[in-house]
C-alpha positions as CSV (number, residue, x, y, z in Angstrom):
1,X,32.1,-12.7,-13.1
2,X,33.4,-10.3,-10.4
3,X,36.8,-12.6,-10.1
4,X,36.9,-12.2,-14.2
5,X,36.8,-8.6,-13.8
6,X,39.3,-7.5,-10.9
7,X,42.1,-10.3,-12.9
8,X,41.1,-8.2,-16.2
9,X,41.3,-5.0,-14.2
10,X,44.7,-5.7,-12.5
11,X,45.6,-6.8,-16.0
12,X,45.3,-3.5,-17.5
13,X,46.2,-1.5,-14.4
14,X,50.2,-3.1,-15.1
15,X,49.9,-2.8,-19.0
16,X,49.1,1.4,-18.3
17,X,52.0,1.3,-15.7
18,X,54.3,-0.2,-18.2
19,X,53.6,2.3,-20.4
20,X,53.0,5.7,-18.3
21,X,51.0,8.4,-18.6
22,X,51.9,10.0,-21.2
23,X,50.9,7.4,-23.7
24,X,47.2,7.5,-21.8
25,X,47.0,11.1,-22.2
26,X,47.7,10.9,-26.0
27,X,44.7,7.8,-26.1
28,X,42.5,10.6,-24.5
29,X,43.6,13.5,-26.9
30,X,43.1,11.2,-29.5
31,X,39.8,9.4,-29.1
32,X,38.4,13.1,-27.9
33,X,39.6,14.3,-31.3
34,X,37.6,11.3,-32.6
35,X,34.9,12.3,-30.8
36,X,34.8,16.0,-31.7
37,X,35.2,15.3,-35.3
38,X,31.7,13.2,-35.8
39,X,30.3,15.4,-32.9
40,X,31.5,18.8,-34.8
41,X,27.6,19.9,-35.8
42,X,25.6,18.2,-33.4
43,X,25.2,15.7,-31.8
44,X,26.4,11.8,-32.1
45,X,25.9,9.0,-30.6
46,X,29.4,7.4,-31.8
47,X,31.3,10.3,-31.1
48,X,29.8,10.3,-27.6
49,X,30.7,7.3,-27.0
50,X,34.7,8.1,-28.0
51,X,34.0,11.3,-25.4
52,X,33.7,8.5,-22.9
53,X,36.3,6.1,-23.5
54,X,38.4,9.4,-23.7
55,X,37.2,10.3,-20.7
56,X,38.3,7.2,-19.1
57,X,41.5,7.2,-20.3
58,X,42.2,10.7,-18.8
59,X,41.2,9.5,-15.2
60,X,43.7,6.4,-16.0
61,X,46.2,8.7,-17.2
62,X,46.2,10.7,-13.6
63,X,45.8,7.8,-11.5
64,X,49.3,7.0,-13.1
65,X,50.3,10.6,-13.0
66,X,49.7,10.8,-9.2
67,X,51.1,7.4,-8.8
68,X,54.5,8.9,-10.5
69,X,54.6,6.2,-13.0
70,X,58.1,6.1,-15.1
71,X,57.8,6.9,-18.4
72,X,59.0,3.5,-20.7
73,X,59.0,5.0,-24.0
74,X,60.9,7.5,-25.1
75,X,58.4,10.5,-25.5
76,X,59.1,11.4,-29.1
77,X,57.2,7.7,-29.9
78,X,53.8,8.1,-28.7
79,X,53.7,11.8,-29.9
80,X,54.9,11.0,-33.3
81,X,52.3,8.4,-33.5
82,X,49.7,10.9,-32.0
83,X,50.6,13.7,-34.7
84,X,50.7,11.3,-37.5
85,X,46.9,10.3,-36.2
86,X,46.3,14.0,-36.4
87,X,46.9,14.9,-39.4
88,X,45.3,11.4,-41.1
89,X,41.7,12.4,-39.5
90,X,43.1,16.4,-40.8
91,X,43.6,14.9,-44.3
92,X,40.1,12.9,-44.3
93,X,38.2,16.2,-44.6
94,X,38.5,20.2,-44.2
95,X,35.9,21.4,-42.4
96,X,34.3,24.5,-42.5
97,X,31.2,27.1,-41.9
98,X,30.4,27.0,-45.6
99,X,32.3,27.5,-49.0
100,X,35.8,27.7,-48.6
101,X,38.2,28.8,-51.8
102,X,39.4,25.8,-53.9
103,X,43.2,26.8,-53.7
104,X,43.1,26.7,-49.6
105,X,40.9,23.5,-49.7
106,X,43.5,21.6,-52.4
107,X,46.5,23.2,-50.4
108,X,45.2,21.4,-46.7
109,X,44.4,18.1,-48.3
110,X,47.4,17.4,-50.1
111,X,49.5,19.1,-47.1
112,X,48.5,17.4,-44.3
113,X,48.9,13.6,-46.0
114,X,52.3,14.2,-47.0
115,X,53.1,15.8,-43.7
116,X,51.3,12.6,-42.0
117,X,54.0,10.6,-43.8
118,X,56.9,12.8,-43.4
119,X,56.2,12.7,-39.3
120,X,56.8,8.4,-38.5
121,X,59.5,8.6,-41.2
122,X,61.3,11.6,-39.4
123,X,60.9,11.0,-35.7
124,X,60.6,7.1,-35.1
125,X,64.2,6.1,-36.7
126,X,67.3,7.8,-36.5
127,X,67.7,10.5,-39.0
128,X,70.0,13.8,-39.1
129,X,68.7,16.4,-36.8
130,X,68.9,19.0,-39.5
131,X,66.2,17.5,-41.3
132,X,64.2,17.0,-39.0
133,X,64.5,20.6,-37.9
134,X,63.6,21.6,-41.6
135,X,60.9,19.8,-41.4
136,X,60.1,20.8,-38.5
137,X,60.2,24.9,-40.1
138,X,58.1,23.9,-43.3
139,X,55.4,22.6,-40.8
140,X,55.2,25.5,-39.0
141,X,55.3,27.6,-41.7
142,X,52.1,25.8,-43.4
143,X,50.4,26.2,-40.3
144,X,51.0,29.3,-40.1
145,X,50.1,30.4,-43.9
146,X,46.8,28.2,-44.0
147,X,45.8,30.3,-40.6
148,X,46.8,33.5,-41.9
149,X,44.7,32.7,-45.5
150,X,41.8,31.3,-44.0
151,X,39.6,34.5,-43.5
152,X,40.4,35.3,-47.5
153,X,39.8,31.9,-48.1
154,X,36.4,31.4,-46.5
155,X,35.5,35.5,-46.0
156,X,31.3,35.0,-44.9
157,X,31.4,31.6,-42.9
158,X,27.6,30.6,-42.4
159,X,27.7,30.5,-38.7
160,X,26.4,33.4,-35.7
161,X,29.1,33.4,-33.9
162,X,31.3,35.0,-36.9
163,X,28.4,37.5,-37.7
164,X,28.2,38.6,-34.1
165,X,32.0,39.1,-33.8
166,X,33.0,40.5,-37.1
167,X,29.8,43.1,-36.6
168,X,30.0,44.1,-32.9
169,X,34.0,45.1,-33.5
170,X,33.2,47.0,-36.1
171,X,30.2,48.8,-33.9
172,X,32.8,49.1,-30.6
173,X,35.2,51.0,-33.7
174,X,32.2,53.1,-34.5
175,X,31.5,54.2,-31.5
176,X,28.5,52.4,-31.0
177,X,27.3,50.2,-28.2
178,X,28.1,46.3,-29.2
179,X,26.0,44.6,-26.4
180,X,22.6,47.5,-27.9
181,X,23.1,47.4,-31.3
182,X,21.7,44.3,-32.9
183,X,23.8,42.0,-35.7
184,X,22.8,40.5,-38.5
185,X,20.9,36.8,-38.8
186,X,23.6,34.7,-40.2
187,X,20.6,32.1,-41.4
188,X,18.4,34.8,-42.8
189,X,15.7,33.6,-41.0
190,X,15.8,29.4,-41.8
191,X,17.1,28.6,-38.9
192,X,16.4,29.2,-34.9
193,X,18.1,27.8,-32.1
194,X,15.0,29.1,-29.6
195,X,16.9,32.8,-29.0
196,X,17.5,35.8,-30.8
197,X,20.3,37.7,-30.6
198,X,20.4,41.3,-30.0
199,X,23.4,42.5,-29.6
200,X,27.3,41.3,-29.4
201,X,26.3,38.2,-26.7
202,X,30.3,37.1,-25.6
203,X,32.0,39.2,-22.2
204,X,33.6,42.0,-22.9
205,X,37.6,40.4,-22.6
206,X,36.7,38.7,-26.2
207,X,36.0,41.9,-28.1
208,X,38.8,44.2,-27.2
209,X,41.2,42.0,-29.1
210,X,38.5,41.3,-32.0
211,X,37.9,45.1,-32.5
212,X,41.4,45.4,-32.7
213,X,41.9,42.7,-35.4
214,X,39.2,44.2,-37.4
215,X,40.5,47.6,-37.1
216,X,44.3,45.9,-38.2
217,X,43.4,43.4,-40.7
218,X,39.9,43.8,-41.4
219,X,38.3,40.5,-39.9
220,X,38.2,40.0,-36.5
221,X,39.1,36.0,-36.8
222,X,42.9,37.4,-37.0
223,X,42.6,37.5,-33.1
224,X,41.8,34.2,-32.5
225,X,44.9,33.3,-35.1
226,X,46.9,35.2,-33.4
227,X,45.9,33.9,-29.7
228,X,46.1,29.8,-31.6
229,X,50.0,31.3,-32.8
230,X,51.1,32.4,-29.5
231,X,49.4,29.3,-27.6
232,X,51.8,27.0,-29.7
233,X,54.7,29.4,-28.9
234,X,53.9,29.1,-25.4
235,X,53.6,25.4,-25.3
236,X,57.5,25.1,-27.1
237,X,58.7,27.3,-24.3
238,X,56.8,25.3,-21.8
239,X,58.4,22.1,-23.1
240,X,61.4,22.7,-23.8
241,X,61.9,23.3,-20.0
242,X,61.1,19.8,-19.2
243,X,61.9,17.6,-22.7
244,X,64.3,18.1,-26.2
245,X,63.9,19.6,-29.1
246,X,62.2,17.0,-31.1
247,X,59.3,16.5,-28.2
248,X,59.1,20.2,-28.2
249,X,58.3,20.3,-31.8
250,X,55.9,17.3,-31.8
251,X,54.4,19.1,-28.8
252,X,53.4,22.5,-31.0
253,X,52.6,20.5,-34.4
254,X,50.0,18.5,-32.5
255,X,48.5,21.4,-31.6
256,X,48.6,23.4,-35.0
257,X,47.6,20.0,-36.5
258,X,44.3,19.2,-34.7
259,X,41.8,18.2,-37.0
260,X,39.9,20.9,-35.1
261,X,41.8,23.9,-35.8
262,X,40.4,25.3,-38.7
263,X,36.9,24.4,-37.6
264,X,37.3,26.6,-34.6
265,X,38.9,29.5,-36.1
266,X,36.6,29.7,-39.5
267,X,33.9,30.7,-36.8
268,X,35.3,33.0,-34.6
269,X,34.8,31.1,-31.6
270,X,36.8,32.4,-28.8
271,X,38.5,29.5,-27.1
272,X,42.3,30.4,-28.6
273,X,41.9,33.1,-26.2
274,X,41.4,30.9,-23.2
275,X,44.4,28.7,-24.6
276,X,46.9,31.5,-24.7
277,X,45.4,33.1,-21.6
278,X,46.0,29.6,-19.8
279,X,49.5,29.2,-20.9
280,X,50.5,32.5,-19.9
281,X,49.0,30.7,-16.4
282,X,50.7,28.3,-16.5
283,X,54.1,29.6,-17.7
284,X,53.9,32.4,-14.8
285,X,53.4,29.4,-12.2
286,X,56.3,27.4,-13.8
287,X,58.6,30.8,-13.7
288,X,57.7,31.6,-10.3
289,X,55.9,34.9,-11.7
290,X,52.7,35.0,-9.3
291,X,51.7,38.5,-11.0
292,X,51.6,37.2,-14.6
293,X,50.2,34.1,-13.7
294,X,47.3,36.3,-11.3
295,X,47.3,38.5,-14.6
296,X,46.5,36.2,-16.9
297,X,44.5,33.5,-15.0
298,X,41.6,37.5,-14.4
299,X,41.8,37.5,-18.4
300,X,41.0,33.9,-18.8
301,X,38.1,34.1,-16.4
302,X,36.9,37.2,-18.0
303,X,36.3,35.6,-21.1
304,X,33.6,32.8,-20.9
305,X,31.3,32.3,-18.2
306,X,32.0,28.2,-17.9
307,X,35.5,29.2,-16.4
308,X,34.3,30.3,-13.1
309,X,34.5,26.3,-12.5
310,X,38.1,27.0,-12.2
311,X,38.2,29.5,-9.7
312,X,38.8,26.7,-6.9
313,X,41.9,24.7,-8.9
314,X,43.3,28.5,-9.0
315,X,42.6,28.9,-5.5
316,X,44.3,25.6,-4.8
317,X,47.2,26.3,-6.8
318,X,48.0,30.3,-5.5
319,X,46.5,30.7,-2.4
320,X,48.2,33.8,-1.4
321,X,45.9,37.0,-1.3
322,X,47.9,39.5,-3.7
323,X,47.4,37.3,-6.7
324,X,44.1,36.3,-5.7
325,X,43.5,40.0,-6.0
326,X,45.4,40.5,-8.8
327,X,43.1,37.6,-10.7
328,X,40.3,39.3,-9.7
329,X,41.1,43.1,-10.2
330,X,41.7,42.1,-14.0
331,X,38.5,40.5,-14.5
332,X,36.8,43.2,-13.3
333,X,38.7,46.0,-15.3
334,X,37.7,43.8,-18.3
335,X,33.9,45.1,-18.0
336,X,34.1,48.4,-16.3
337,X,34.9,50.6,-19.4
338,X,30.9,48.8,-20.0
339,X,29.8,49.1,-16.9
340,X,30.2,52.1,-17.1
341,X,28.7,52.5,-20.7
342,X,25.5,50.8,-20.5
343,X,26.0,48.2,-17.4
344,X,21.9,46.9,-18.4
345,X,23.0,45.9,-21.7
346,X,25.9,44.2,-20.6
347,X,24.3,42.6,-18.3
348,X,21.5,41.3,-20.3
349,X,23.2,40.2,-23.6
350,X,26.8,39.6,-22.1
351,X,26.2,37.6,-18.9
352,X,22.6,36.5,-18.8
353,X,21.7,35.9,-22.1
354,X,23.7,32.5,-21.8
355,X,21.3,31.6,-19.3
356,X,18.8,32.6,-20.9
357,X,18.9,30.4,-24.0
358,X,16.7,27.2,-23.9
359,X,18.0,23.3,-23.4
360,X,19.4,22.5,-26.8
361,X,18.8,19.4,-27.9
362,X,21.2,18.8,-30.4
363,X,24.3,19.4,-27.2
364,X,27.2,17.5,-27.5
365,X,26.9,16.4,-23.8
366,X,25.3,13.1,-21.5
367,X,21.9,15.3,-22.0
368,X,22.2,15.2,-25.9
369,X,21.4,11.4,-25.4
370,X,19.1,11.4,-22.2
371,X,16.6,14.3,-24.1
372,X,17.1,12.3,-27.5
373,X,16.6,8.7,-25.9
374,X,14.2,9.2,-22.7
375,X,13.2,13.2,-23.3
376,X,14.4,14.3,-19.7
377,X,15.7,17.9,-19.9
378,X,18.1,19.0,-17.2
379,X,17.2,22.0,-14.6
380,X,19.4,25.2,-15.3
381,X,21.2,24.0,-11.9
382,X,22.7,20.9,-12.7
383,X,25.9,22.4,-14.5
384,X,27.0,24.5,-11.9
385,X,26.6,21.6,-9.9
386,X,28.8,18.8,-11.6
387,X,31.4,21.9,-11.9
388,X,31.5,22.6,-8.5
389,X,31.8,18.6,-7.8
390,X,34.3,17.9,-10.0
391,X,36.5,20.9,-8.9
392,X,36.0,20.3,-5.3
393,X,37.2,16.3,-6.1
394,X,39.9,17.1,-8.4
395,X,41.8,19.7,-6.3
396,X,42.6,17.0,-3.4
397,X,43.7,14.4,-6.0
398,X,46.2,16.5,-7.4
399,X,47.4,18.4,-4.4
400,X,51.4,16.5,-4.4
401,X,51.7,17.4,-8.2
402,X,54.0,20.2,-8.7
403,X,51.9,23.8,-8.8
404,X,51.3,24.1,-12.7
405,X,50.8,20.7,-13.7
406,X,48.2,20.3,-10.5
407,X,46.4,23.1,-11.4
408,X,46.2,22.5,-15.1
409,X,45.1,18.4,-14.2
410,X,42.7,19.6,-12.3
411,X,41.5,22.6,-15.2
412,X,40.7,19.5,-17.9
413,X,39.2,17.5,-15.5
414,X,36.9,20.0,-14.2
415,X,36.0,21.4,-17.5
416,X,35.4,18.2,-19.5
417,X,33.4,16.7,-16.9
418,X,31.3,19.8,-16.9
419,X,30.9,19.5,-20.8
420,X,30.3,15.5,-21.0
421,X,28.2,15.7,-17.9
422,X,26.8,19.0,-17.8
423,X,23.4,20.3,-19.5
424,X,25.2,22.4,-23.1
425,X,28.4,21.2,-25.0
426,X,29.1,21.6,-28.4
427,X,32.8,20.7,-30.7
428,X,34.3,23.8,-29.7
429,X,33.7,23.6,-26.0
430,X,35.8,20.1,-26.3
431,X,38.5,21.9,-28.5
432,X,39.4,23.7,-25.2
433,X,39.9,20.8,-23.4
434,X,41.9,19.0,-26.0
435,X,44.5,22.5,-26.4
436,X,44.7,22.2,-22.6
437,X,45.4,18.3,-23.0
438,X,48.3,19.4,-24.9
439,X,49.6,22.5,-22.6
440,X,49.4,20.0,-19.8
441,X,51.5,17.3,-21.5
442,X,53.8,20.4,-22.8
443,X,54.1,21.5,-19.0
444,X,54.5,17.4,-17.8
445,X,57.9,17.0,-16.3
446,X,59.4,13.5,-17.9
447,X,58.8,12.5,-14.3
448,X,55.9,13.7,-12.6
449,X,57.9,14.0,-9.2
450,X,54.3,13.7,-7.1
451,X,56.2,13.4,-3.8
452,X,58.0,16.6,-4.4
453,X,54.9,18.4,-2.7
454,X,54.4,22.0,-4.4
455,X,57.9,23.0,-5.2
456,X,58.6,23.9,-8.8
């Protein structure tokens, strides 16, 4: 049996190196979408199951990456075939926090079919350029009208996380404390998740952009639009330092085209601002910009408490003391204006009240089966402590990767293996790894040049 095993384990060891890592990382993105999409309320055994085998494939896909296996296809192919998955599971469904309008519904399921067809036709065989860039232009476009008519088209999504946004901006505007002034039940009572909350329950980083959207547009979701809008310009930037124009593209649509996207934005969840804050990380260490990359790596951390697991990877990957400071000086100036305000209330509903909410178990994580199948419930430890392992293991393995591309490897290891592994996960938390998936391929030189030590 073992003999069986090592022959079928050298067999598929050569088939991956045939094929590089790229290919691997696009299995990964797209059994993760998988699993997000039947995962996207609670959680599923199936779709757990594709979190592992996506899982799996990422590790595969950095054992090549490190190894600095060629890449045999030409990269347009797989991501082609990755976008064109995309948009199939996009087309299945459009899912949302409650009623949406019938015009937006109609216009994303007859869009993204006919896009789905348009991609392998485009990209796989030779066809003029110009079309292709045309195509190319009426994608984006759609992507960015559906984004831009979403919070008309679904303007009360059933969901907390919208309430709590949408009515602590508009108490910031008022003058009125966000993290003391309580919100509105979005489930009128029906439905308890074992907390109440009393105020706006996110760090501060999250709402200065929302109040500002609200203030603008009228609905603080434009932020997160805006954020998802300048993560894709980010990632064409990003690639087209490394790849063509046609990879470039493919790069951006797969990321406007996650089955995911809509889901996410409908209820204000805050993860595009991690995305853009990221790229601008990653683009400042690509650029040789250690201040923007400091700048916007204090943002990022500033805006969810799960991202101090990334604090050694950043470490790792600037280890000088000014940006270190930097990184740290604009986390801080985040939460003084609040500090300053009411430091209790931000304290108790903007930091501790995560930690203060009860095992869930309906989390999208290895727990959601253990409580489900055996009833074991995780200490409040155990997260922080596959976060810190997984950090500490990942910087190491990464360390001859070029500075951006190590730091980001290590970024979606340690975060999904703090999601799949760690106590609370839910669709959203896995949308960030997927985006990141994507900036990483976007930032992936066609080689990964792994014996070039730390030299961009």
């Amino acid at each position: 049996m073992s003999s069986q095993w090592s022959v079928f384990r050298a067999g598929a060891g050569r088939m991956m190196a045939r094929i590089g890592a790229l290919p691997v990382l696009l299995g990964s993105h797209a059994f993760l979408t998988l699993g997000m999409l039947r995962g996207r309320w609670s959680y599923d055994h199936l779709g757990f199951a594709f979190l592992l085998i996506s899982f799996a494939l990422l590790l595969a896909a950095f054992v090549l990456l490190t190894r600095n296996a060629r890449e045999r296809l030409p990269a347009r192919i797989p991501l082609a075939l990755a976008l064109t998955f995309s948009l199939l599971l996009s087309s299945l469904k459009l899912s949302t926090h409650g009623a949406v309008a019938v015009p937006f519904g109609m216009t994303y399921v007859l869009w993204t079919p006919l896009l789905a067809l348009l991609i392998p036709l485009l990209y796989l065989p030779p066809v003029p350029a110009a079309l292709r860039r045309g195509i190319f232009a009426l994608a984006l476009g759609m992507a960015v009208l559906l984004r831009l008519w979403l919070p008309a088209a679904s303007p009360k999504p059933l969901i907390d996380t919208y309430n709590t946004a949408q009515e602590s901006a508009q108490h910031l505007l008022e003058g009125k404390n966000p993290y003391a002034t309580p919100v509105s039940d979005a489930y009128g009572g029906e439905r308890s998740y074992g907390y109440e909350i009393k105020g706006y329950m996110y760090l501060p980083a999250n709402l200065y952009p929302q109040a500002a959207a609200v203030e603008i547009a009228g609905d603080a979701r434009y932020a997160q639009i805006a954020a998802e809008l300048g993560f894709a310009v980010l990632l064409w930037v990003l690639a087209r330092r490394w790849r063509g124009r046609d990879v470039s593209d493919l790069i951006v649509l797969l990321a406007l085209y996650s089955p995911m996207t809509i889901f996410v934005l409908d209820a204000a969840w805050t993860e595009p601002f991690i995305l853009l804050s990221l790229a601008l990380t990653a683009y400042g260490l690509i650029r040789g910009n250690g201040t923007l990359a400091a700048a916007a790596f204090g943002y990022a951390f500033s805006l969810k408490q799960y991202l101090a697991t990334l604090v050694i990877p950043w470490i790792a990957a600037e280890r000088r003391w000014k940006p270190l400071l930097v990184s740290a000086a604009v986390a801080a100036a985040t939460a003084v204006p609040f500090l300053l305000w009411d430091w209790r209330s931000l304290l108790a509903e903007g930091v501790l009240m995560q930690l203060r909410t009860p095992f869930r178990e309906d989390t999208f994580s290895l727990f959601g089966f253990l409580s489900q199948a055996t009833g074991i419930v995780p200490p409040k430890w155990w997260t922080l402590a596959v976060s810190a392992l997984a950090s500490v293991l990942s910087v190491p393995w990464f360390r001859r990767l070029p500075r951006a591309t190590a730091f980001l490897s290590a970024s979606v290891l340690t975060l999904f293996a703090t999601f799949l592994f760690g106590t609370q996960a839910f669709a959203n938390y896995y949308y960030l790894v997927s985006g990141l998936l994507v900036l990483l391929i976007a930032c992936l030189p066609p080689e990964a040049r792994a014996g070039e030590g730390r030299v961009e």
